[in-house]
N, C-alpha and C positions, 0 to 999 in steps of 0.2 A: 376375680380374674387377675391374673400377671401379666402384666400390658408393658411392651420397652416401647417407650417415647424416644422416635429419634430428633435431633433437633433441641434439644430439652431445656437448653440457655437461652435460645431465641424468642423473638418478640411470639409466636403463635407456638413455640414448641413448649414455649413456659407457662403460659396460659392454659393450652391442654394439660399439662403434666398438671397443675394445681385442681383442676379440674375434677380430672379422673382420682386424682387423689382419694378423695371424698366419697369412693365405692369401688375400688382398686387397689390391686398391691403396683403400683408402677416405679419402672425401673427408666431411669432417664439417660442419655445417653448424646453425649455431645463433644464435640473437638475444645470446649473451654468447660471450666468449669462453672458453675451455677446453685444453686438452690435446689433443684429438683434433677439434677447430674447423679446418679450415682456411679457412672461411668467415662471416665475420660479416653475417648477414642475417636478415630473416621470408619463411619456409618460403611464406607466402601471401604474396608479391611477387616471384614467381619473374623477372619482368622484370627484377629492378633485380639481381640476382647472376648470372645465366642463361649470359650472355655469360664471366664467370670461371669456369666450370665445366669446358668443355670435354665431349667426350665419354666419358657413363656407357652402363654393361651392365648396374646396375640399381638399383634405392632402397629403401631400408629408411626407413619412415617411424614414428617415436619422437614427435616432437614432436605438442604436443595438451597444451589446457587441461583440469585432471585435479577430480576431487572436492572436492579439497579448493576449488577454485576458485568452488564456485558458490556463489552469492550474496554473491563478491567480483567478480564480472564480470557482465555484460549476457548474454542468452538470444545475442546478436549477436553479441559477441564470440567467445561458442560457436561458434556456426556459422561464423564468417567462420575460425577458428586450427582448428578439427575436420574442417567438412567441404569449404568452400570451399578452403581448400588442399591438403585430400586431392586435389581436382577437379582444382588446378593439375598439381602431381607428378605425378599420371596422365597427363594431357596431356604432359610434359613427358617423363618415361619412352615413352611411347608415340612423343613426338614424334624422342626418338635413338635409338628401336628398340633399348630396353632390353631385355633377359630377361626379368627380374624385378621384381615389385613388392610388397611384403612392409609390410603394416600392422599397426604393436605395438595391440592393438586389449586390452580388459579382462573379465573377466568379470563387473565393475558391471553390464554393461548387462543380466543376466538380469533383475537388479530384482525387481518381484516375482513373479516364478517361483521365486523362493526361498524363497516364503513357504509353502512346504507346510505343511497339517495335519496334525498327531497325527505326522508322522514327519522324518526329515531328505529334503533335498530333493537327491536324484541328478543333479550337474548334468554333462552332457554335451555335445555338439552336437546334440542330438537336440530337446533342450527350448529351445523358442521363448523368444525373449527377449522380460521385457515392461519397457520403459523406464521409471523412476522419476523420472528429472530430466533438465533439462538436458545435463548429462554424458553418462548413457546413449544419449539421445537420439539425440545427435549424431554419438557412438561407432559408434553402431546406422548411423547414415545412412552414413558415412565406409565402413564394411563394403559394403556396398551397390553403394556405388561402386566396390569394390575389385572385388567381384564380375561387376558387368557390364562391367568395362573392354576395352574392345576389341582385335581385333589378337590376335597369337602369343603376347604376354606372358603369363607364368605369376603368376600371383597366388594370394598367401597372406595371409589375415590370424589371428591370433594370439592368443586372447584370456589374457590371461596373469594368474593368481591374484594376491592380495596380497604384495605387494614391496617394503616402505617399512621404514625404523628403527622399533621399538616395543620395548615392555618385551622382554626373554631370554625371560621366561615364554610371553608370547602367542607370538613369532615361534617360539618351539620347538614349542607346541603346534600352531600351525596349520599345519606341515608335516606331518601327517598327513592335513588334509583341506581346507585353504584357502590355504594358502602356498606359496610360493616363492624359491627364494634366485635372487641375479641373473646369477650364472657359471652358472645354469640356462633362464637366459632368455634370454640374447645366446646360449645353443648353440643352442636352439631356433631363433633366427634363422640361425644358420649353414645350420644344415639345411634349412630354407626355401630358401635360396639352391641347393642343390643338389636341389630336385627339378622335377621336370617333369609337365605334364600340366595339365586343366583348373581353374577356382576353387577355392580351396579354403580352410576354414575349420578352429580345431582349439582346444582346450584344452589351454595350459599350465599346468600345476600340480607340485609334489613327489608322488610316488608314495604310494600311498595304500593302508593294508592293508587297509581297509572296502572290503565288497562291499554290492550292493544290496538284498541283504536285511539287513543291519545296521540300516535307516535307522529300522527303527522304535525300536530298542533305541537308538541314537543319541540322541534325542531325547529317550527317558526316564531311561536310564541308561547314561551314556558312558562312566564309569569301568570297567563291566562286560565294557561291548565293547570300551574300550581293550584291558585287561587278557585277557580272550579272546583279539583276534589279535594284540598285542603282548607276551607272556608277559616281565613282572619289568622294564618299562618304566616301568610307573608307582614300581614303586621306587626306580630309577633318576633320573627326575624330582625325584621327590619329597627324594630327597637333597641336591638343589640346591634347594630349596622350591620347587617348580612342581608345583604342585597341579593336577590335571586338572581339566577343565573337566567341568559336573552336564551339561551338555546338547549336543550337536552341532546343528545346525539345516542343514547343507548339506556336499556332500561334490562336491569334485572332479576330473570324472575324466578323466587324462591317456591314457587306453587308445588313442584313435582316433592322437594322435600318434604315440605306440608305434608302431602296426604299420604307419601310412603313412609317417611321418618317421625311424624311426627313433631317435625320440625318448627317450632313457632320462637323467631326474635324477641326479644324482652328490649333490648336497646335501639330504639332509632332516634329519629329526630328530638320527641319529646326527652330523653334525656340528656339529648344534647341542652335542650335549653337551662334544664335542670343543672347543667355541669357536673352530670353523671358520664363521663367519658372513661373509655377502657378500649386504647391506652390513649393519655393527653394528648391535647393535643399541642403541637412545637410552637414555636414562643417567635 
């Protein structure tokens, strides 16, 4: 398959492009250039690259101005990098009778629906997303689009847990109930590519041993519940000094991938300890 990765220098856009390499002709596509770039352009001026592309079978779209960005950019700039060239790509997939259309979408946009009382908050596909910012917002819109896009094309969008360098401490702990490693996240997108059938939406995240009746215990006493369904984990931790965390506030859950995608993490905590990390974590 001929798959354009947008995004394709960034920290999740270079990970997928490496990815799909390995069973793909993929064409990469980013405003800097990179290793898996073979196009330098913005993803929202699809005129001006269009013509060097050549014929795609489908798009995997990465690129998008992210959190850390607001209030270093305009509400504008959001929507023109977010969702106005989500708009284009669509068209543009549609327009070569692409397969596939696959948006790296986050689970910021729950916002606050995360803010459960008294317990940790169960996040799934189920629970409505309520935008917070800018970011979300536009997150939220871009989905939207993915969803109603017209035509045969199979659409998938992707909301994918926290994924960036941080302390060893945070990123081990939150792969029990908010993280992600990124040779977790470009598989997730492979598998997108190989399924078929109507829109579809889904939570990626590391596997997760809380179930939903944990959530209240989570929130009062995490160390408890670790230690419940992680038996001699927090030892383990703790020998590295990683201290569990007193509270969990949100847990989530990769199940609906599972059983439609096929979706199963290969990295969580246990290769944290391993100092199997992808990508390191910051110093």
């Amino acid at each position: 398959m001929r798959v354009l990765v947008t995004g394709a220098a960034g920290l999740i856009g270079s990970g997928v492009a490496a990815r799909l390499a390995a069973d793909h002709d993929v064409i990469g596509l980013d405003l800097k250039p990179g290793e898996h770039v073979a196009i330098v352009g913005d993803c929202g001026d699809v005129a001006a690259w269009r013509h060097r592309l050549g014929g795609i079978e489908a798009i995997i779209h990465t690129a998008a101005l992210h959190a850390p960005h607001v209030g270093m950019h305009s509400d504008a700039d959001f929507r023109r990098t977010n969702v106005e060239a989500t708009a284009q790509l669509i068209d543009l997939a549609l327009a070569m009778n692409a397969g596939h259309f696959v948006l790296t979408s986050t689970t910021s946009l729950y916002g606050h629906a995360l803010e459960a009382e008294g317990k940790a908050a169960w996040v799934d596909e189920r629970r409505e997303p309520e935008p917070r910012d800018i970011y979300d917002e536009t997150k939220l819109e871009a989905e939207r689009l993915v969803a109603t896009a017209g035509g045969t094309m199979c659409v998938t969008s992707l909301r994918m847990s926290r994924c960036f360098p941080e302390p060893a401490e945070d990123m081990a702990w939150y792969r029990l109930y908010r993280g992600i490693d990124r040779r977790d996240v470009a598989e997730a997108h492979a598998l997108a590519l190989a399924r078929s059938g109507s829109a579809a939406t889904y939570v990626i995240s590391a596997a997760t041993p809380f179930r939903p009746e944990d959530c209240e215990e989570l929130v009062r006493d995490a160390p408890s519940m670790i230690a419940r369904r992680c038996p001699g984990l927090i030892e383990e931790m703790t020998s590295n000094g990683w201290l569990p965390p007193s509270s969990i506030d949100r847990v989530y859950d990769g199940g609906l991938a599972a059983r439609e995608l096929g979706f199963i993490p290969r990295y969580g905590i246990d290769s944290c300890l391993a100092g199997d990390w992808d990508p390191l974590p910051s110093r």
